[in-house]
C-alpha beads as a LAMMPS data file, in Angstrom:
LAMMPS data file: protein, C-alpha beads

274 atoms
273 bonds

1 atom types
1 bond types

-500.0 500.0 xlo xhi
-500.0 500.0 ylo yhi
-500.0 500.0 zlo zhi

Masses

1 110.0

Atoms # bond

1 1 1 -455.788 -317.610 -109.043
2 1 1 -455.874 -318.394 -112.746
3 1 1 -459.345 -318.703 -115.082
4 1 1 -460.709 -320.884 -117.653
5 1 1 -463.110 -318.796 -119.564
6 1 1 -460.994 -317.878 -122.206
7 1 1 -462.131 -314.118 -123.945
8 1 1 -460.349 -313.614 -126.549
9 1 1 -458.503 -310.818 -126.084
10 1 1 -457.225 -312.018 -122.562
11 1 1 -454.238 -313.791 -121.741
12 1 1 -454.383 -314.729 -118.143
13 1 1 -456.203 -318.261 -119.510
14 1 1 -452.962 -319.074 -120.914
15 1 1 -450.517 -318.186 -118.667
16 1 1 -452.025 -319.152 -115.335
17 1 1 -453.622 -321.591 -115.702
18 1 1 -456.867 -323.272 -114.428
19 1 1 -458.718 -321.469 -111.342
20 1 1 -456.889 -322.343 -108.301
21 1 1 -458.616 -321.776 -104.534
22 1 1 -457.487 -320.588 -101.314
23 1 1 -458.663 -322.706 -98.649
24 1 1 -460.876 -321.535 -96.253
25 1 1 -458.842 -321.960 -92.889
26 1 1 -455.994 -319.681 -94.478
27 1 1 -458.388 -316.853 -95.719
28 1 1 -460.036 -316.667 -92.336
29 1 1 -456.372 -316.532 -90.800
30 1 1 -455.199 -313.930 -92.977
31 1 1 -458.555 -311.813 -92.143
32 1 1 -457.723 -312.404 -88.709
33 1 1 -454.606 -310.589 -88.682
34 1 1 -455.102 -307.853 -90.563
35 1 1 -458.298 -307.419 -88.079
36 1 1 -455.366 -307.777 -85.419
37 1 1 -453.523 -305.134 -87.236
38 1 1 -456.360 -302.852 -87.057
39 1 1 -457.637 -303.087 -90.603
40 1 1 -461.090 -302.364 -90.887
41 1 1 -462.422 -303.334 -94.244
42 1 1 -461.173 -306.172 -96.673
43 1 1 -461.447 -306.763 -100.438
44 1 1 -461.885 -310.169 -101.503
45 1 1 -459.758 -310.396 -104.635
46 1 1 -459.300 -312.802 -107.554
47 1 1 -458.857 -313.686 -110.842
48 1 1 -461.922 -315.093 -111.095
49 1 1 -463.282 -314.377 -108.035
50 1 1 -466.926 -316.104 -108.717
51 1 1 -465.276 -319.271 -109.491
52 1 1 -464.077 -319.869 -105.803
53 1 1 -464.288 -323.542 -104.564
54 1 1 -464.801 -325.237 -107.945
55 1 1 -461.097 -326.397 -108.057
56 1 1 -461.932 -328.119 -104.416
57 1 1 -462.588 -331.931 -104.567
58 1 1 -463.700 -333.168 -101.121
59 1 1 -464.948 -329.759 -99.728
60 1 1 -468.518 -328.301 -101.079
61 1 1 -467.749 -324.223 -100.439
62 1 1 -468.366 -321.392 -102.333
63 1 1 -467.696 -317.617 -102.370
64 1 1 -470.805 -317.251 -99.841
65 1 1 -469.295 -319.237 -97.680
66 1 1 -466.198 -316.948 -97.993
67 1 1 -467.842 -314.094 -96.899
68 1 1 -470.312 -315.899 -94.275
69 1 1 -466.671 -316.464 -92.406
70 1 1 -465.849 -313.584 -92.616
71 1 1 -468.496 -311.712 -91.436
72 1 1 -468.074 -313.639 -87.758
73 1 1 -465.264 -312.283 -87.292
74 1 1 -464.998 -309.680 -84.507
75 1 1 -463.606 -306.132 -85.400
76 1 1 -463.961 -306.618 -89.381
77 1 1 -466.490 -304.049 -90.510
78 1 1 -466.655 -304.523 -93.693
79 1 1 -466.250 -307.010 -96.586
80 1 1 -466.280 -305.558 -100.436
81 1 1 -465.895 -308.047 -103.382
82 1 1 -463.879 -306.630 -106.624
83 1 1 -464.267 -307.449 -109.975
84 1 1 -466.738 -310.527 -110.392
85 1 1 -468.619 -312.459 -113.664
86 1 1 -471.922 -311.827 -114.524
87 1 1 -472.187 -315.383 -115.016
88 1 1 -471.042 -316.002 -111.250
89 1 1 -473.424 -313.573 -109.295
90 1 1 -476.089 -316.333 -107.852
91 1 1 -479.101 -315.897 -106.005
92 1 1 -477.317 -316.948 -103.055
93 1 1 -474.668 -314.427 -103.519
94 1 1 -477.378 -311.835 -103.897
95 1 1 -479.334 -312.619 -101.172
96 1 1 -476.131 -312.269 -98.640
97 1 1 -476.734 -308.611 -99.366
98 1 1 -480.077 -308.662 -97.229
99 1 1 -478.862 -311.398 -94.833
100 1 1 -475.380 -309.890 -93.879
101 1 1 -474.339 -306.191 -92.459
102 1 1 -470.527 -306.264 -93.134
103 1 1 -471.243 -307.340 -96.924
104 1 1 -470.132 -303.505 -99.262
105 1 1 -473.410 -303.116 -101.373
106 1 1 -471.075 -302.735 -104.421
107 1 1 -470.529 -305.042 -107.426
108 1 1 -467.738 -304.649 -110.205
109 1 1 -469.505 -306.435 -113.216
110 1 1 -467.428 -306.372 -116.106
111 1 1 -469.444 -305.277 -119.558
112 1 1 -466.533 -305.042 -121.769
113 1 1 -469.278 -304.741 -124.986
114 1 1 -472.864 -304.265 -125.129
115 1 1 -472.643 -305.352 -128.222
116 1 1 -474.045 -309.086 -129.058
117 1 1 -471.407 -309.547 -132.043
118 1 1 -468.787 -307.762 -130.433
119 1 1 -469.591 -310.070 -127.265
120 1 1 -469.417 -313.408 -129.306
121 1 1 -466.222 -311.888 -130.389
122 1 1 -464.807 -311.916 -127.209
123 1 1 -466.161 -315.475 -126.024
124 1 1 -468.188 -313.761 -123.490
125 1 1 -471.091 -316.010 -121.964
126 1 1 -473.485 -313.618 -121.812
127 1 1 -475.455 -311.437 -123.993
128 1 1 -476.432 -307.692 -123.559
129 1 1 -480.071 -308.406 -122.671
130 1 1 -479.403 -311.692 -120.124
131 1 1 -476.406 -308.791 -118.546
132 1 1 -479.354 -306.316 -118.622
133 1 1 -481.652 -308.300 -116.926
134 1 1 -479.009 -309.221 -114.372
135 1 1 -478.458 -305.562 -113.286
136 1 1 -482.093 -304.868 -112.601
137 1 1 -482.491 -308.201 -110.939
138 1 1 -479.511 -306.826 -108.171
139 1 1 -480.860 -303.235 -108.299
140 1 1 -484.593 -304.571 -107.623
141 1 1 -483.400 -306.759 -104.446
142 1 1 -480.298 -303.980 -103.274
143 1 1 -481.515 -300.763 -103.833
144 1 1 -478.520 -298.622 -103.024
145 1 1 -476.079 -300.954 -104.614
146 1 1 -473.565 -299.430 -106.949
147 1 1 -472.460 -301.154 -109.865
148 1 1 -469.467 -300.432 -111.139
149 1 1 -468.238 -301.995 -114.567
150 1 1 -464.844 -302.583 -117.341
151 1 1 -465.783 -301.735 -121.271
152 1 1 -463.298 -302.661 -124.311
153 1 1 -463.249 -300.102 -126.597
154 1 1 -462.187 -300.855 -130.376
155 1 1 -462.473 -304.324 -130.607
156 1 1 -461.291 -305.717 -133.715
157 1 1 -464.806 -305.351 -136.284
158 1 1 -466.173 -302.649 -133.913
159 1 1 -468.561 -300.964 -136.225
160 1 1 -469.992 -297.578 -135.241
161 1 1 -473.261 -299.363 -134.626
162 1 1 -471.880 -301.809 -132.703
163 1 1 -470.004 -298.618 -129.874
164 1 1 -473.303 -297.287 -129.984
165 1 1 -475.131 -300.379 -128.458
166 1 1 -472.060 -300.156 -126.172
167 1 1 -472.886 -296.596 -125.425
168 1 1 -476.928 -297.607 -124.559
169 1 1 -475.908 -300.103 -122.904
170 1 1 -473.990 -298.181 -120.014
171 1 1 -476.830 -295.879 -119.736
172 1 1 -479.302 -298.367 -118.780
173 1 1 -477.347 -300.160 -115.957
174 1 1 -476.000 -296.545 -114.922
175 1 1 -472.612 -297.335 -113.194
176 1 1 -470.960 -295.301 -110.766
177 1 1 -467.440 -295.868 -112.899
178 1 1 -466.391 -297.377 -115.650
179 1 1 -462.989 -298.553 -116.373
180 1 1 -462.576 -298.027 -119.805
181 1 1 -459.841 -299.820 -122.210
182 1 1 -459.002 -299.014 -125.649
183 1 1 -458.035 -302.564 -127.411
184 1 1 -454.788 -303.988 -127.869
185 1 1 -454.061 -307.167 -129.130
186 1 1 -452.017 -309.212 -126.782
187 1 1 -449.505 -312.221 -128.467
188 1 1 -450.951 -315.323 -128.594
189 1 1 -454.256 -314.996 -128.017
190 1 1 -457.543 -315.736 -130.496
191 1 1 -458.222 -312.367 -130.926
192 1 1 -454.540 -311.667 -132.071
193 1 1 -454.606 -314.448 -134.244
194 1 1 -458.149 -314.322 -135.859
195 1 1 -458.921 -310.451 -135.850
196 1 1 -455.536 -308.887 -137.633
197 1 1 -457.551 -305.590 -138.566
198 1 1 -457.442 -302.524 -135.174
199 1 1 -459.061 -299.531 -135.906
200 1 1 -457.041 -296.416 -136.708
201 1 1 -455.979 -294.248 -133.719
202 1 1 -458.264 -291.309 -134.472
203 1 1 -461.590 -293.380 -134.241
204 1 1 -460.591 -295.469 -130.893
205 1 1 -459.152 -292.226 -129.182
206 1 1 -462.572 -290.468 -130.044
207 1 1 -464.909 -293.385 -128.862
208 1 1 -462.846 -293.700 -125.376
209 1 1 -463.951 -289.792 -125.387
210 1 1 -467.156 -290.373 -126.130
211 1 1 -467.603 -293.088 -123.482
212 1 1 -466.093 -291.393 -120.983
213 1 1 -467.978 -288.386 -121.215
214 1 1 -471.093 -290.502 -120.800
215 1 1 -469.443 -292.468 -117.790
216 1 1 -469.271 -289.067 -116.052
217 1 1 -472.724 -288.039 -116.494
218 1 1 -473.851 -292.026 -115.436
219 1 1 -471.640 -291.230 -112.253
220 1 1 -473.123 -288.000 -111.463
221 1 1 -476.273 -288.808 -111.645
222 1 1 -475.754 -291.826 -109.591
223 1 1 -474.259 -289.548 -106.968
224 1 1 -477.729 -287.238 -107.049
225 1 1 -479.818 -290.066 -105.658
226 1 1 -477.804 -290.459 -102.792
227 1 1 -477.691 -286.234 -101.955
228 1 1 -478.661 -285.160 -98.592
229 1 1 -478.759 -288.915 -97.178
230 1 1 -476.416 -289.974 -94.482
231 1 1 -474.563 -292.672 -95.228
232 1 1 -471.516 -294.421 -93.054
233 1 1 -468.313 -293.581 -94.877
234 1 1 -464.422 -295.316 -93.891
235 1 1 -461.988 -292.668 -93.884
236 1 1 -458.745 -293.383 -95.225
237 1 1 -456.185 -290.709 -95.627
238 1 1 -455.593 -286.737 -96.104
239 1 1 -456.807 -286.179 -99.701
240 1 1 -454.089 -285.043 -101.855
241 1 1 -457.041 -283.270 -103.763
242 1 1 -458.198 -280.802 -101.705
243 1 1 -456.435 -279.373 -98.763
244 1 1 -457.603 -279.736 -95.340
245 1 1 -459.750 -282.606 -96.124
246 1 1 -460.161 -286.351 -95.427
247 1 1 -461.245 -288.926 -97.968
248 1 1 -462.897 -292.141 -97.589
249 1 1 -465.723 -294.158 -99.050
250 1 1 -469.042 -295.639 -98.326
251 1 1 -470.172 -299.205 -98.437
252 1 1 -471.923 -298.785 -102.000
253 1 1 -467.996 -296.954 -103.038
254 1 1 -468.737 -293.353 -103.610
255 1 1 -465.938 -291.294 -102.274
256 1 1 -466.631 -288.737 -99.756
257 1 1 -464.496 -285.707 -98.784
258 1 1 -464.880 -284.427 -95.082
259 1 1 -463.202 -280.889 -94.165
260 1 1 -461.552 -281.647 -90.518
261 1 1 -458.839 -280.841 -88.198
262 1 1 -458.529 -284.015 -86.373
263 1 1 -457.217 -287.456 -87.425
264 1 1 -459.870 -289.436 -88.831
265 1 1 -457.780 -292.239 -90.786
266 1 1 -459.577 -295.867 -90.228
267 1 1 -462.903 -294.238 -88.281
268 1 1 -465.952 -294.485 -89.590
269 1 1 -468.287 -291.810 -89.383
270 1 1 -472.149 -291.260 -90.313
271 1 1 -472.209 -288.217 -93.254
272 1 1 -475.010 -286.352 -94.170
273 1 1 -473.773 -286.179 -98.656
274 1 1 -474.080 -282.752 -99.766

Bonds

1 1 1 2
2 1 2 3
3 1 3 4
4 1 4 5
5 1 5 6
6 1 6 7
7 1 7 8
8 1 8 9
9 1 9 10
10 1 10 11
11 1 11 12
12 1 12 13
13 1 13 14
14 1 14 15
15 1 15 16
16 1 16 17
17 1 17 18
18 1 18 19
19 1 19 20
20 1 20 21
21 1 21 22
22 1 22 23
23 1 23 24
24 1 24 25
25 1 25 26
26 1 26 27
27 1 27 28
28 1 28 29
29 1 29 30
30 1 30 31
31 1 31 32
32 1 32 33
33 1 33 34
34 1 34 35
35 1 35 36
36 1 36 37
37 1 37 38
38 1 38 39
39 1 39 40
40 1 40 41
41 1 41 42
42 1 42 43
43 1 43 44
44 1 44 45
45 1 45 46
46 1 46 47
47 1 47 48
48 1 48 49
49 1 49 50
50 1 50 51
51 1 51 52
52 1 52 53
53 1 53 54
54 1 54 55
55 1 55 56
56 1 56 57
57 1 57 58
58 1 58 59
59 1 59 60
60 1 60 61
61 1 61 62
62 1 62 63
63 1 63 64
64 1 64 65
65 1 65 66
66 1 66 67
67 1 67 68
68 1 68 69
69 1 69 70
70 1 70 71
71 1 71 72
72 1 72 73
73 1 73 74
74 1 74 75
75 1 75 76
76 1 76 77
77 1 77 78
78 1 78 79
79 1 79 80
80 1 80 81
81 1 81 82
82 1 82 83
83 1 83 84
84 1 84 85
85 1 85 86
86 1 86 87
87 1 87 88
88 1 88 89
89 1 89 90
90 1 90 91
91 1 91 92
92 1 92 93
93 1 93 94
94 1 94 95
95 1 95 96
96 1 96 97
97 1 97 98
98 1 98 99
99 1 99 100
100 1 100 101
101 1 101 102
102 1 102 103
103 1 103 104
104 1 104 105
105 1 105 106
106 1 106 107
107 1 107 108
108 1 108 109
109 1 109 110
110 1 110 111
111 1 111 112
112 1 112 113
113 1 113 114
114 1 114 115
115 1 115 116
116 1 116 117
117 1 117 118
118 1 118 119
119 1 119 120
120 1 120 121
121 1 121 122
122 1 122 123
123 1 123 124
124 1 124 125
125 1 125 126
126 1 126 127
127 1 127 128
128 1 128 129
129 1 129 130
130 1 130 131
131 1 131 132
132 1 132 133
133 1 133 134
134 1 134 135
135 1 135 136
136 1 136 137
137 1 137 138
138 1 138 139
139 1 139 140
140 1 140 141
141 1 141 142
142 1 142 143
143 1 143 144
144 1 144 145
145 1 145 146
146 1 146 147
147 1 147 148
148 1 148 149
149 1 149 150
150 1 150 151
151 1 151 152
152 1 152 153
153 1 153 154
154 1 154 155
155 1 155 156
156 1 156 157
157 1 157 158
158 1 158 159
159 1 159 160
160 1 160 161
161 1 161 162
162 1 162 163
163 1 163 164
164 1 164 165
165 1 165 166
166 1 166 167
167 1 167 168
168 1 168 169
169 1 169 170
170 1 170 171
171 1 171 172
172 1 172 173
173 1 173 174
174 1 174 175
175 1 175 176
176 1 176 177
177 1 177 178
178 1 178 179
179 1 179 180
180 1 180 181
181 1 181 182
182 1 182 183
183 1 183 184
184 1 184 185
185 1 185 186
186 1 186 187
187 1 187 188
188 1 188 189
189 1 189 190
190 1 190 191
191 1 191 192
192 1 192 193
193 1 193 194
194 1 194 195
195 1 195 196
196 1 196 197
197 1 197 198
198 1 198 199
199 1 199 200
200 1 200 201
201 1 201 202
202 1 202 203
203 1 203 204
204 1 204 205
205 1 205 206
206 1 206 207
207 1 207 208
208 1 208 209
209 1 209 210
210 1 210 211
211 1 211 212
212 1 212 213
213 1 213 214
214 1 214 215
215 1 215 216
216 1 216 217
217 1 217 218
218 1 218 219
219 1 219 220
220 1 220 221
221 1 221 222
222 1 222 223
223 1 223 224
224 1 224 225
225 1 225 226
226 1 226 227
227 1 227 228
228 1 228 229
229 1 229 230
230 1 230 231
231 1 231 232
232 1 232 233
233 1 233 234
234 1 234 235
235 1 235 236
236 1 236 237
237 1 237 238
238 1 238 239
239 1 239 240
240 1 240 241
241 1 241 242
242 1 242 243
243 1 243 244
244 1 244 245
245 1 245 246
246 1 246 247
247 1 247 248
248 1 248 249
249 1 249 250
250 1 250 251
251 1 251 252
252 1 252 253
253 1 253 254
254 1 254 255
255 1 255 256
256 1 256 257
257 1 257 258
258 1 258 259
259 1 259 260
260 1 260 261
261 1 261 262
262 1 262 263
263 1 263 264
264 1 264 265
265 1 265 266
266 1 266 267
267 1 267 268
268 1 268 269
269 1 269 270
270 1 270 271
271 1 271 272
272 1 272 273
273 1 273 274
């Protein structure tokens, strides 16, 4: 819980504080019994998820050490991360992907601009080439890993030049989904104070368009390299989509619909991906 990197446009700096850790013993306890209650898959969630263990005085741990606990743990199949910094993603993190079998090959990296002066903006610590360079360094060493990623759109000063490097930017790291958010300003942070100026409706409603059609085609072509390859997949529940059918996901998070009669909530199953 809680964060000190300060963006901006974000307010959870302010109202919760520095980055507060979970110890160990009581993550591995909670994993324990949801294992015990038949749960077969668990997201580590945070804040600031990367920033695990920093707050801890005496103990040296980190969030490898997280997931090298968990992945001892009898029953537990898998182990996904959510959102995470691209400042935070370590060499150690990434090589846990080779090392371990229960760790989701799936990273949420938040862009938010690929913009450098949008990014300095923000009070993001990274740039668009060192987050480019980041991507290919995790694609090179996990192949199959998706990325999946958050973008800002209509940041205060957001020039049509600058959406556009946004734009590039998302087509290079091609993410299965992006998360997109059109900008408001939120009371009492620097943004709010320092950047008074939004951009009219019209524009930010047509750029969220524009980005989400080319989200789509990013996802769909992510989805082709991964056709007629079998790949395990959790179901989860009846889809609500299309009748008849079971949904679930793979490790690397692309969902998979499977037409069957019988109950196949919390099995996994080896799919061939049509």
């Amino acid at each position: 819980d809680g964060c000190d990197n300060f963006c901006s446009y974000c307010k959870v700096s302010l109202v919760r504080g520095k980055p507060k850790s979970k110890p160990l013993k009581l993550i591995f306890k909670e994993a324990k019994g949801l294992v015990r209650r038949g749960f077969k898959e668990i997201v580590l969630t945070g804040i600031c998820l990367g920033a695990y263990g920093r707050d801890f005085k005496k103990e040296r741990v980190d969030l490898v050490d997280v997931i090298e606990g968990l992945e001892k743990i009898k029953g537990l199949e898998r182990i996904r991360l959510s959102s995470i910094e691209a400042g935070d993603i370590t060499d150690s993190l990434l090589k846990s992907f080779l090392r371990l079998t229960k760790l989701c090959p799936h990273l949420h990296i938040p862009i938010q601009s690929g913009d450098n002066v949008i990014l300095k903006k923000m009070n993001r610590k990274y740039t668009r080439k060192s987050y480019l360079l980041l991507i290919n360094k995790i694609k090179k060493i996990v192949p199959q890993i998706a990325i999946t990623t958050d973008c800002i759109v209509g940041f205060p000063g957001e020039s049509e030049k600058n959406f556009q490097n946004t734009l590039s930017l998302v087509q290079k790291i091609n993410p299965l989904k992006v998360h997109i958010f059109p900008y408001s300003p939120r009371e009492g942070t620097s943004a709010a104070v320092n950047y008074k100026i939004t951009l009219p409706k019209a524009i930010l409603n047509e750029r969220v368009k524009r980005l989400k059609a080319l989200s789509e085609k990013s996802r769909l072509k992510f989805l082709q390299k991964f056709k007629g390859k079998r790949l395990p997949v959790l179901f989860e529940a009846l889809s609500k989509e299309k009748k008849g059918y079971w949904e679930g996901f793979t490790g690397n998070y692309i969902k998979v619909y499977l037409k069957s009669g019988k109950p196949l909530k919390n099995k996994i199953i080896n799919i061939k991906l049509k």
